[in-house]
N, C-alpha and C positions, 0 to 999 in steps of 0.2 A: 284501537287502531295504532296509537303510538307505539304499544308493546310491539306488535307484528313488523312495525316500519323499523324499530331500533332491531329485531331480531335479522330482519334481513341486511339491514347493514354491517351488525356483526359479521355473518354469515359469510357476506360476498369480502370484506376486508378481510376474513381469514382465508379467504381461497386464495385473495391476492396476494398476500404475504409468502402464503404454500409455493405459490408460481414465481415468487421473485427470490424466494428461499432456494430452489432449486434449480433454478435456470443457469447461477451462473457457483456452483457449489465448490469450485476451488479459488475463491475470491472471496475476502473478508471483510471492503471495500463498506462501508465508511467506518469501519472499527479495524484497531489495531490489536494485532492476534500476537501469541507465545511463536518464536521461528528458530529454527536450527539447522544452520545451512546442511548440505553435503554435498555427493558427489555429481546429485544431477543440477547443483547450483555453478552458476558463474556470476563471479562477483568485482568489482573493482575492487582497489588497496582501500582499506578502512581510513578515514580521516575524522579528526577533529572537529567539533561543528568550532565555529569561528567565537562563543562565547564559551565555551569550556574543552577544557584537554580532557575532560571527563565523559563527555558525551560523545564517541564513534559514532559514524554511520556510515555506508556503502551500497550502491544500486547492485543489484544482480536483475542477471535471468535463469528463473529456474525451467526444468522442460522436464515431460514425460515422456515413454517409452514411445512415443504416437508424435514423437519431436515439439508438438504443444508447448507454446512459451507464453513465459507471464514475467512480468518486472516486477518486483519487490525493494520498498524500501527498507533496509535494514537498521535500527538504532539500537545500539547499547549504551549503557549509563554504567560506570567503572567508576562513578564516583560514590561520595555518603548523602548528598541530598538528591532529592527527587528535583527531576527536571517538567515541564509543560511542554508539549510536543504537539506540532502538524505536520502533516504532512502532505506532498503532492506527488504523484505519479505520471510523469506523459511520455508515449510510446512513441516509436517508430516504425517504419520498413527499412527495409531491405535499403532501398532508393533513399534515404533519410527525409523524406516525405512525411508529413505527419500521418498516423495509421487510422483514420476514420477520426479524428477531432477526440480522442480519446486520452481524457486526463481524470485521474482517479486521486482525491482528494481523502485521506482519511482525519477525524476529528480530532480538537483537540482533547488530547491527555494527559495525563499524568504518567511518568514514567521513571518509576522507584530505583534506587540504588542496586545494582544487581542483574535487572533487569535486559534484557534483548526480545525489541518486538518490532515486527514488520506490520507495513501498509502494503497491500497487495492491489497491483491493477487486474484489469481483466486478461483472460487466457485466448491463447492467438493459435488457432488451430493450423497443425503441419506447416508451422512458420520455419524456416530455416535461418534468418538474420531478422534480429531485432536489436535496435538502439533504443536505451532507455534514458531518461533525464528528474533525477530527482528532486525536490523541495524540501529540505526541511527547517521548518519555525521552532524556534525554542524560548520560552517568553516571552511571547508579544510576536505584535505583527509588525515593528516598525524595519524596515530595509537592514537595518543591525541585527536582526535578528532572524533572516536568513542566512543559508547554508546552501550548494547548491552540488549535484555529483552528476556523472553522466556516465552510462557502461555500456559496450557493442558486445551481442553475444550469441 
């Protein structure tokens, strides 16, 4: 009976996975993905997180042909040591109203010399203005070791 009970739990967690895999598929959301901006990105001026000139980062909005917007945190690391990374992601409207209590938190990581990798929020279908505000931790979580950017786009 236990084999048949652990079979069906398998079972029904892999269809969940399958459903939350796919639901929201241009969202990388609570992992930090490889990112390369372009031309359908808009981005603030890159800055320095406030513990190292080594570490850039910058909010953007990227969109698809369907005007579909998403916020993206962007970090690069231009130094020789690897850095620890969090990040948070919180949207807006139009109205600068928060947009549905929506803030996208990606894990901490490691982030190698060399390196440029984005935390993505969720995508905002035929949004035409979105304000972004981003987080980012770099060693630790004590108030020194935020950073903080914000981009309209």
């Amino acid at each position: 009976m236990k084999a048949k009970i652990f079979g069906a739990g398998v079972a029904v967690s892999a269809a969940v996975l399958t459903c939350l895999a796919t639901s929201t598929p241009a969202s990388a959301f609570p992992y930090w993905q490889e990112v390369s901006t372009s031309s359908t990105w808009s981005c603030s001026t890159p800055k320095a997180h406030r513990l190292s000139l080594n570490i850039n980062f910058k909010t953007c909005i990227v969109r698809n042909a369907k005007n579909d917007a998403q916020a993206v945190l962007v970090v690069q690391n231009s130094g020789t040591k690897a850095a620890v990374i969090r990040g948070v992601v919180h949207h807006y409207n139009t109205g600068g109203t928060y947009a549905g209590n929506w803030d996208f938190s990606c894990l901490e990581s490691t982030l190698n010399p060399g390196f440029t990798r984005g935390c993505f929020g969720t995508t905002y279908s035929g949004t035409r203005d979105i304000s972004a505000t981003s987080e980012l931790w770099m060693n630790g979580y004590d108030a020194g070791n935020l950073s903080t950017d914000s981009w309209h786009g």
